[in-house]
C-alpha positions in Angstrom: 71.2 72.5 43.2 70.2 75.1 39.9 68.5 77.8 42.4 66.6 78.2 38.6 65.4 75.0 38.7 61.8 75.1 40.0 60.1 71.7 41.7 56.8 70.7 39.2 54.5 68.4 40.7 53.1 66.8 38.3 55.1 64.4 35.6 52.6 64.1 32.5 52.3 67.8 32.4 55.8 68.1 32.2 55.9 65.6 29.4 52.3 66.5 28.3 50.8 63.3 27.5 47.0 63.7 26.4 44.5 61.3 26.2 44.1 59.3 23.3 48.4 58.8 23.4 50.3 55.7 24.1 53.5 55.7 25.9 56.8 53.5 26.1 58.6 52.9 29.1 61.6 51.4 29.1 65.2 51.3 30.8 66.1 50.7 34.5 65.9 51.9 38.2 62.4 52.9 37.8 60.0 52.1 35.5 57.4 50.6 37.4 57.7 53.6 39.6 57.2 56.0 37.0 54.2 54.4 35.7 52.5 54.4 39.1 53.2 58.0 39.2 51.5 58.9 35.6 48.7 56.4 36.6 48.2 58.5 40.0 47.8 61.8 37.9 45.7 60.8 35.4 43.4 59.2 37.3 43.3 61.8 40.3 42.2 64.0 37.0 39.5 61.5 35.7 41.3 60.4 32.9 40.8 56.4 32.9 44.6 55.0 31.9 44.9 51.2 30.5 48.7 50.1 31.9 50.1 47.0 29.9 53.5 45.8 28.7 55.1 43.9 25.9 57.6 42.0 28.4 56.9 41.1 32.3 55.6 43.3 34.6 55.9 43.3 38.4 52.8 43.1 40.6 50.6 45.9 40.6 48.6 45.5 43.5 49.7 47.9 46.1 49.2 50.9 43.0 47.2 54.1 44.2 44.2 54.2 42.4 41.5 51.7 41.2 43.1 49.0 39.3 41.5 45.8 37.7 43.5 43.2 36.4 42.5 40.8 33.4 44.6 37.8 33.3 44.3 34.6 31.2 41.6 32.9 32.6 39.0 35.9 31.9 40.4 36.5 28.3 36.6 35.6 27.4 35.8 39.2 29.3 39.2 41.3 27.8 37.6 42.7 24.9 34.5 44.1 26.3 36.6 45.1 29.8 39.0 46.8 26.9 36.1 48.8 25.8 34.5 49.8 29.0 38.0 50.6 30.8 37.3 54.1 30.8 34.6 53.9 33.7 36.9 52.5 35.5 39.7 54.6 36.1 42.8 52.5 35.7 43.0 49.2 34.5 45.9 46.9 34.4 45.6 44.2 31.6 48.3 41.4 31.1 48.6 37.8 29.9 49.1 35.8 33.4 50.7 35.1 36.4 54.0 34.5 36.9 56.3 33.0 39.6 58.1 35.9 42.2 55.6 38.5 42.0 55.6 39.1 38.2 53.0 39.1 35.0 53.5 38.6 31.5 52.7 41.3 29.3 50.4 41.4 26.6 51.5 40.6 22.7 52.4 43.4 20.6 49.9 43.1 17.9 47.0 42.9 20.8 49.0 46.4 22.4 48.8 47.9 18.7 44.7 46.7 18.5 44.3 48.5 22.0 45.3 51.7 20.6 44.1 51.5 17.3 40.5 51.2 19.1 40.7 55.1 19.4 39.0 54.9 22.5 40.7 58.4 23.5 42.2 57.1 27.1 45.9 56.8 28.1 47.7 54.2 27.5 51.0 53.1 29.3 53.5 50.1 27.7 56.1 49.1 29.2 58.7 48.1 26.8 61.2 46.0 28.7 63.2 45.1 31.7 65.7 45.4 34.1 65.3 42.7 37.1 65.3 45.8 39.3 68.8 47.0 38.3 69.3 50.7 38.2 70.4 51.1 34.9 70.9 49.3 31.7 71.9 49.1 27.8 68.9 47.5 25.8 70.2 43.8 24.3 69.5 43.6 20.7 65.8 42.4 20.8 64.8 46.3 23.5 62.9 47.6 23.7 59.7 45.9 22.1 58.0 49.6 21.1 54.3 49.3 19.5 53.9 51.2 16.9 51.6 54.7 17.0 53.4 55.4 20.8 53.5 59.3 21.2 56.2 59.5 24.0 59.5 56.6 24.5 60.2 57.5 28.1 64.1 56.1 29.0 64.5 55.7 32.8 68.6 55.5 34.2 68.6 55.6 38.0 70.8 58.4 39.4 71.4 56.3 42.6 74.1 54.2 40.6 76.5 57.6 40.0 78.8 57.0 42.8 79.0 53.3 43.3 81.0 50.7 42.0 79.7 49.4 38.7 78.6 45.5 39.4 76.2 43.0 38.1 73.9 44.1 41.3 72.9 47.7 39.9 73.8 47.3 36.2 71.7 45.0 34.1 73.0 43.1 30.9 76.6 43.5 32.3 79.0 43.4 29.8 76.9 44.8 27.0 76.2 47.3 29.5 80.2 48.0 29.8 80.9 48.2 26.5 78.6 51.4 25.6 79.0 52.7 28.7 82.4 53.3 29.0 83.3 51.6 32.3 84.9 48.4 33.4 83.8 46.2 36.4 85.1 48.3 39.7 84.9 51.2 38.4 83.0 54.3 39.8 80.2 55.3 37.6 79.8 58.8 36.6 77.2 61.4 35.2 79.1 60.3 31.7 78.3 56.9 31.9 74.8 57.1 32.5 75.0 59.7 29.7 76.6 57.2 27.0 74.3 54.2 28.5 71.4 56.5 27.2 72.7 58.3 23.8 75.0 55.6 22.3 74.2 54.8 18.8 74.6 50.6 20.2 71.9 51.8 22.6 68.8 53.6 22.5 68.6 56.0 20.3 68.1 53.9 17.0 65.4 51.8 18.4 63.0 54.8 19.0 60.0 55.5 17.0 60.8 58.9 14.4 57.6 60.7 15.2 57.6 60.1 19.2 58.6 62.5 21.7 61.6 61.3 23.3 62.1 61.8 27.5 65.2 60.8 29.1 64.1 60.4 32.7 66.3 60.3 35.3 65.2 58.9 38.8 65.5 59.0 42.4 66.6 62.5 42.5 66.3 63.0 46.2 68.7 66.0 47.3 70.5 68.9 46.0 73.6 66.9 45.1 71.8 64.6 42.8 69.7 67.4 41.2 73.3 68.7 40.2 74.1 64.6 38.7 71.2 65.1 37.1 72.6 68.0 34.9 75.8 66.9 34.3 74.3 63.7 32.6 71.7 66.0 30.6 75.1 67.9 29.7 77.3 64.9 28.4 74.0 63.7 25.7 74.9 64.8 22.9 72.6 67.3 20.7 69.6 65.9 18.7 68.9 62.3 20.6 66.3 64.0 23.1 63.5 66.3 23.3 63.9 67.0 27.3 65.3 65.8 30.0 63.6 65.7 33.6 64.1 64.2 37.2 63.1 63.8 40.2 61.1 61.8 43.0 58.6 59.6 41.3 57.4 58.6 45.1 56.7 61.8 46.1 55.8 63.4 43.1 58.0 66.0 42.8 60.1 66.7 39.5 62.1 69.1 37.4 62.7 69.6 34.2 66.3 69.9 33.2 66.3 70.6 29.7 64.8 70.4 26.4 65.7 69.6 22.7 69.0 68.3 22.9 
């Protein structure tokens, strides 16, 4: 591990999201995680945070925090919850239920309305998914980014570096093997996650100009992986991000690894 490298509790500092911003999660091996984690802050700081996606979501239930879910069949109530959201600390708003635990997100125009209410309270998107893969390369319709987001937050999971790359941990395969270098079998390494993340085929051209752009890189759960973590920050290539952090979304723990790269 960087001895230099001091442990920062708490995430949207780091990233210094403010209220009245909308941010984009997207990638693998964490989102859902992540977006606990910011919800946890800003609540435990009285700052009421509306989490919603543009694609499924998993169940929110177990989340820390107050939570109220609007679903379909109170879409009568959605506007004036919308509007009253910030007394009630966090609220999760999506379309309906779907089968294995999941929800379907909200449109994009109706994500867009949200934040053009101005109501001055976070907002959280997630952008799109992963079936609980730890990391990915976007197909050609990823993310689904509203526009006005503040902060595109990429997630990678460094669990993968090490194993052998399969369908089980990498999501979209073969689009995933093309811009990231490796073949089925192979080990992956820091690089990989590295090109999954800064290849022109990938990210990088599908983010918003004006937003601030966070490669995140989770379960960092030891000094060896802390160490990953840096190589990957080391392969990006200059002028794709404006940091890089990782850490233990769980926990709460994090470090930032870099900036403006």
């Amino acid at each position: 591990m960087n001895k230099n490298i001091d442990a920062l509790p708490l995430l949207s500092k780091i990233i210094d999201i403010k209220p009245g911003e909308m941010t984009a999660v997207m990638g693998a091996g964490g989102k859902a995680t992540i977006t606990k984690r910011l919800v946890i802050e800003f609540v435990e700081a009285g700052k009421p945070v509306l989490v919603t996606g543009t694609t499924n979501l998993q169940s929110l239930q177990d989340w820390s925090g107050p939570s109220l879910l609007l679903s379909e069949a109170e879409r009568e109530k959605a506007d004036a919850a919308a509007q009253e959201w910030a007394a009630r600390g966090a609220v999760v708003w999506v379309e309906k239920k779907l089968p294995k635990d999941m929800f379907l997100g909200i449109p994009l125009e109706q994500v867009e309305a949200l934040h053009a209410m101005g109501s001055g309270n976070v907002l959280i998107v997630k952008t799109d998914g992963a079936r609980k893969r730890l990391i990915k390369a976007p197909s050609e319709t990823e993310p689904v980014i509203p526009g006005g987001v503040s902060h595109c937050i990429l997630v990678q999971g460094l669990k993968a570096i090490g194993m052998s790359a399969n369908p089980d941990i990498v999501f979209r395969f073969e689009t995933s093997c093309r811009i990231g270098g490796f073949a089925q079998g192979d080990t992956l390494e820091p690089r990989h996650l590295a090109a999954l993340a800064s290849h022109p085929e990938s990210y990088p051209a599908r983010l918003p100009a004006s937003a601030k752009k966070i490669l995140y890189l989770s379960h960092c759960l030891s000094q060896e992986r802390l160490r990953l973590a840096e190589e990957v920050w080391e392969s990006v290539p200059e002028g794709i991000f404006d940091m890089c952090v990782t850490g233990d979304s769980v926990e709460g723990r994090f470090y930032l690894i870099g900036e403006k790269k």
